[in-house]
C-alpha positions as CSV (number, residue, x, y, z in Angstrom):
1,X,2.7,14.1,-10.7
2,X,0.9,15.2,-7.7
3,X,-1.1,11.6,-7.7
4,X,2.0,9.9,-7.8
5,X,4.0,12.0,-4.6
6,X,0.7,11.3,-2.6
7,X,0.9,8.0,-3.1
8,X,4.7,8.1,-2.3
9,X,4.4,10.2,0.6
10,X,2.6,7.5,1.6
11,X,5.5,5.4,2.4
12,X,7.7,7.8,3.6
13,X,5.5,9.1,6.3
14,X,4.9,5.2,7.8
15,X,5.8,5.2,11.5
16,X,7.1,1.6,11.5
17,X,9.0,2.9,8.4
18,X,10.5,5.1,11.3
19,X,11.1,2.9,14.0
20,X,12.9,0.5,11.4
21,X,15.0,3.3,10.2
22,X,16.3,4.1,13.6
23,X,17.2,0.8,14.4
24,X,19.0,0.1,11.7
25,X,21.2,3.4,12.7
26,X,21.4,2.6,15.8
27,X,23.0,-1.0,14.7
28,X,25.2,0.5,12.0
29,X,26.4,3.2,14.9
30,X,26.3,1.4,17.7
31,X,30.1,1.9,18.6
32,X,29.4,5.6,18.3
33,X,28.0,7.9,20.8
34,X,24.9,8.0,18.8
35,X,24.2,4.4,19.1
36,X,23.0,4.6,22.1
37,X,20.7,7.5,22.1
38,X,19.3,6.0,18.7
39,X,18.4,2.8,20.8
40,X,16.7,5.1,23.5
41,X,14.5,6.8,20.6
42,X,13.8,3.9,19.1
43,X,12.2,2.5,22.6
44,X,10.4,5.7,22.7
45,X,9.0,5.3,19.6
46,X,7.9,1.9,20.1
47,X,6.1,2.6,23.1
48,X,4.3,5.4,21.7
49,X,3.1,3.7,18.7
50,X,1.9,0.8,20.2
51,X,0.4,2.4,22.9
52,X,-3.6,2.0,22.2
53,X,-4.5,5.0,24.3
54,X,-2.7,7.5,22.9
55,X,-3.5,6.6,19.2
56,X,-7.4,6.4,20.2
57,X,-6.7,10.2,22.0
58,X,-5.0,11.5,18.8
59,X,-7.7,10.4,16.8
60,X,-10.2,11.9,19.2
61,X,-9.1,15.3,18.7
62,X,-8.4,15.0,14.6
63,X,-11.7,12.9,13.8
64,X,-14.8,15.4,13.0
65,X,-17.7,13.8,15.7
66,X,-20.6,12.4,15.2
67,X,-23.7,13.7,14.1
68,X,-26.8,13.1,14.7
69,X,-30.1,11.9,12.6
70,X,-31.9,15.0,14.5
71,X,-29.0,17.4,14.3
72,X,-28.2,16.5,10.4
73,X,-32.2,16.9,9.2
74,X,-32.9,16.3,5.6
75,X,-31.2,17.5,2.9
76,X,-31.3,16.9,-1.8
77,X,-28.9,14.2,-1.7
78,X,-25.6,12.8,0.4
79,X,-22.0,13.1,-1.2
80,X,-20.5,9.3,-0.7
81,X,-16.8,9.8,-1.1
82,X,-15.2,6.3,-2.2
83,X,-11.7,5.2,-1.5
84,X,-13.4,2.0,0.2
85,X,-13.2,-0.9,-3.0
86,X,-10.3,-3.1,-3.5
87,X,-10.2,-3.4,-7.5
88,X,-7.4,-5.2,-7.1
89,X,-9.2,-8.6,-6.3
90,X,-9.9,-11.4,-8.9
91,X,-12.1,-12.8,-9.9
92,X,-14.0,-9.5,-11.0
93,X,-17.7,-10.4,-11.0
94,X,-18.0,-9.1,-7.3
95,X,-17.5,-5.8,-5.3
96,X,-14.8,-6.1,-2.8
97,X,-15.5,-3.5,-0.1
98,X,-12.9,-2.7,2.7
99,X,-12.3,-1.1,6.2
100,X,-14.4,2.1,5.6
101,X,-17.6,0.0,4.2
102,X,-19.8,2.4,6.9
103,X,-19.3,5.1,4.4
104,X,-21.7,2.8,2.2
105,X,-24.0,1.7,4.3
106,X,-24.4,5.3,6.8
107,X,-25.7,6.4,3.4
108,X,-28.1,3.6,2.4
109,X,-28.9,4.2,6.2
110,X,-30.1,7.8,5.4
111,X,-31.3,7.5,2.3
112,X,-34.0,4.5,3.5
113,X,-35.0,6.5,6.3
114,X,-35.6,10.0,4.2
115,X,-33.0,12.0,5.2
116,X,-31.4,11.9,1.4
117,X,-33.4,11.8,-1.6
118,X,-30.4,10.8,-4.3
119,X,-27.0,9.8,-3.7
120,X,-24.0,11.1,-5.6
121,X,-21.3,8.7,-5.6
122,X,-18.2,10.5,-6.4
123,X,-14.5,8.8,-7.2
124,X,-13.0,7.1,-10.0
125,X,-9.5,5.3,-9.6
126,X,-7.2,5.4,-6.8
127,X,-4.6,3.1,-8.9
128,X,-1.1,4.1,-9.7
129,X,-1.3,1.6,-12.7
130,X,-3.6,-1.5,-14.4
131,X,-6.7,-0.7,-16.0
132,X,-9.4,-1.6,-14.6
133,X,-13.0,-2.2,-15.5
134,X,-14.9,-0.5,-13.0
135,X,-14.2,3.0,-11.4
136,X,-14.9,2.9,-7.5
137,X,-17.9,4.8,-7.9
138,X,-19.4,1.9,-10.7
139,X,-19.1,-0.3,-8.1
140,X,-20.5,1.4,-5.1
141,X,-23.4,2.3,-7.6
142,X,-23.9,-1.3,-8.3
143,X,-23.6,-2.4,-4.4
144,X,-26.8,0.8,-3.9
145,X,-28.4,-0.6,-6.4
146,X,-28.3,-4.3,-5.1
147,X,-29.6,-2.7,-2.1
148,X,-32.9,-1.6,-3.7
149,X,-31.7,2.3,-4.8
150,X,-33.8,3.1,-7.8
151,X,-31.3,4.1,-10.5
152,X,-32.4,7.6,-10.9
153,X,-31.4,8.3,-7.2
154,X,-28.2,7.1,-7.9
155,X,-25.7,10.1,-9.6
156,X,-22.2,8.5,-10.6
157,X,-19.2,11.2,-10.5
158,X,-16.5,8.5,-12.1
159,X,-13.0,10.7,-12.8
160,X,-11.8,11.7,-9.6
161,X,-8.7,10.7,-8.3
162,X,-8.2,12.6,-4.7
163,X,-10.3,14.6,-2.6
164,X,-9.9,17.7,-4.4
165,X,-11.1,16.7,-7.4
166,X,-14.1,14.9,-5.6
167,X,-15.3,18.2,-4.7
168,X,-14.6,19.8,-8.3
169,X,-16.4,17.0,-10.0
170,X,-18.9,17.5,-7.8
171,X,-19.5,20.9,-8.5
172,X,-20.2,20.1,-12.3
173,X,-22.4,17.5,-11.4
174,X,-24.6,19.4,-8.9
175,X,-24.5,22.5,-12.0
176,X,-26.5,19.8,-14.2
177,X,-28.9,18.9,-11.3
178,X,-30.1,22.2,-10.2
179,X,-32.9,20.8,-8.7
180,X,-30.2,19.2,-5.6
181,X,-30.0,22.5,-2.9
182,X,-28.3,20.9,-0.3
183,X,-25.9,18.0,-0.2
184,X,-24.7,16.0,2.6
185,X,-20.6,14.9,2.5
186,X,-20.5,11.2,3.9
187,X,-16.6,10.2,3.9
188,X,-15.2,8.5,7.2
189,X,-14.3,10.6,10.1
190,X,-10.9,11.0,10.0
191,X,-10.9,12.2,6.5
192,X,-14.2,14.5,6.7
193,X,-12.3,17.6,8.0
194,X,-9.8,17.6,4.7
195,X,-12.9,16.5,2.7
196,X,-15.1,19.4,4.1
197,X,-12.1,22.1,3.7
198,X,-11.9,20.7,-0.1
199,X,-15.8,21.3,-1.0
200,X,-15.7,24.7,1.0
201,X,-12.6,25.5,-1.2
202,X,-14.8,25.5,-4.5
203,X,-18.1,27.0,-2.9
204,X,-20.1,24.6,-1.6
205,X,-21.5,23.4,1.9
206,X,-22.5,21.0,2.6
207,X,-23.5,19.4,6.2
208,X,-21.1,16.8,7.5
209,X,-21.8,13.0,8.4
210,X,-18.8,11.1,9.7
211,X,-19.0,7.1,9.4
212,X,-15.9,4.4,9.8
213,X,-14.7,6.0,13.1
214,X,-11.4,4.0,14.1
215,X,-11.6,6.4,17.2
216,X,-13.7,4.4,20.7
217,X,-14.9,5.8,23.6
218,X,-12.5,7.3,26.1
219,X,-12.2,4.2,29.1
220,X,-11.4,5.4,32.7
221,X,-9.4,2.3,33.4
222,X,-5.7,1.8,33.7
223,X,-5.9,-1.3,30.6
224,X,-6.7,1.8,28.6
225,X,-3.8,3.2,29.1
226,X,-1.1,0.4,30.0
227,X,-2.4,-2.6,27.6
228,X,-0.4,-2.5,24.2
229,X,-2.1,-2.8,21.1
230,X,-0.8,-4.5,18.3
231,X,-3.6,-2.4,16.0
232,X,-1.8,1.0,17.3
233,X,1.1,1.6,14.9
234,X,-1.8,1.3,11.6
235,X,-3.3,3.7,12.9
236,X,-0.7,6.0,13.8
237,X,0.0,5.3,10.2
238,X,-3.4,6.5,9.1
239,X,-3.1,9.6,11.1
240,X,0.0,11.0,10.4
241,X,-0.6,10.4,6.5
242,X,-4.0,11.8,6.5
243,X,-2.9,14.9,9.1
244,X,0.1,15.4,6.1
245,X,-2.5,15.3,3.5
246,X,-4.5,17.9,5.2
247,X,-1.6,20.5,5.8
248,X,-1.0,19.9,1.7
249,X,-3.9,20.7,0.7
250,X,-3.8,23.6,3.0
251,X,-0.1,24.7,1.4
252,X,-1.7,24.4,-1.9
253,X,-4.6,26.8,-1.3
254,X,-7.3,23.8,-1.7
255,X,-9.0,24.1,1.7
256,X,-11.2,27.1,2.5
């Protein structure tokens, strides 16, 4: 049940969703006092969410920063969270990778340059419904493995279905592998913070390596600020859900 109210609160906490809603009440009340001040909010709104700058602050201050190679030193193995296939795409004889594919590839990144020695790919299906043939972690195994990753440095954790469980499952994997000490949690920026809180929550830690940033560099120039952006209200979208997701988890005693 809890899978299934994520997935809806999904929907509910859409920011267009929002700016929809209050114009629709401001049409179906415009004769009232209310119609107008709906109108103004709804401007508001609009402005704010497709205001680049703002977004790209927000996600500034909620995004865990980058690390670096020399900061992060070498550890047993890196975490890859998944969350990044589309299993939803025929035909099925290929791997369809989204937005978030630096998750992947920040981890090949470390592993060929020996600062992982295995890599525990941890998810299984993030489907409401439809069976499907592969769990997300099956397929980023066979993408590693494409890439030259010798199968015994590849550890498959294949029944998880949010980020608590990731760091449960995880657990029981690393209690068969006591030879792992210290694990590395690669999941994309934005979601590292939740992701850490969830791992700490069942006694690990890890060290942290944030990839698939949709924050950029602060500009000092007035585009920066004035120039709308039409990319602004997904990621608001992004934001709030994931900043929602965080403060469940937190309600729900998951993040230590």
């Amino acid at each position: 049940m809890f899978f299934v109210l994520s997935k809806l609160l999904d929907f509910i906490l859409s920011p267009t969703l929002w700016l929809v809603g209050l114009l629709v009440l401001a049409l179906l009340l415009r004769k009232s006092r209310w119609g107008h001040r709906l109108k103004v909010a709804a401007l508001v709104l609009a402005l704010v969410l497709t205001n680049g700058a703002l977004v790209n602050e927000a996600l500034l201050a909620w995004e865990v920063p980058p690390v670096t190679l020399r900061e992060l030193g070498r550890h047993d193995a890196g975490v890859l969270l998944t969350g990044i296939t589309n299993g939803r795409k025929s035909p099925h004889d290929r791997v369809y990778v989204e937005q978030g594919a630096d998750r992947l590839l920040h981890t090949l990144w470390l592993y060929r340059a020996g600062y992982i020695r295995k890599i525990i790919v941890s998810g299984g299906s993030g489907a409401l419904g439809g069976a499907k043939t592969r769990t997300e972690a099956e397929e980023l195994g066979i993408l590693l493995r494409l890439a030259g990753v010798p199968r015994q440095d590849i550890l498959l954790e294949t029944r998880s279905r949010n980020t608590r469980e990731n760091a449960l499952n995880t657990k029981s994997l690393l209690a068969q592998h006591p030879e792992i000490k210290s694990i590395v949690l690669i999941t994309s920026a934005f979601h590292e913070r939740r992701a850490l809180g969830c791992f700490r929550g069942v006694g690990l830690q890890p060290s942290v390596f944030p990839a698939s940033f949709y924050s950029s560099d602060r500009q000092p120039t007035l585009t920066y600020w004035l120039i709308p952006s039409d990319e602004a209200p997904r990621l608001w979208g992004i934001l709030v859900h994931e900043v929602a997701g965080y403060v469940v988890y937190r309600v729900r005693g998951y993040l230590a």
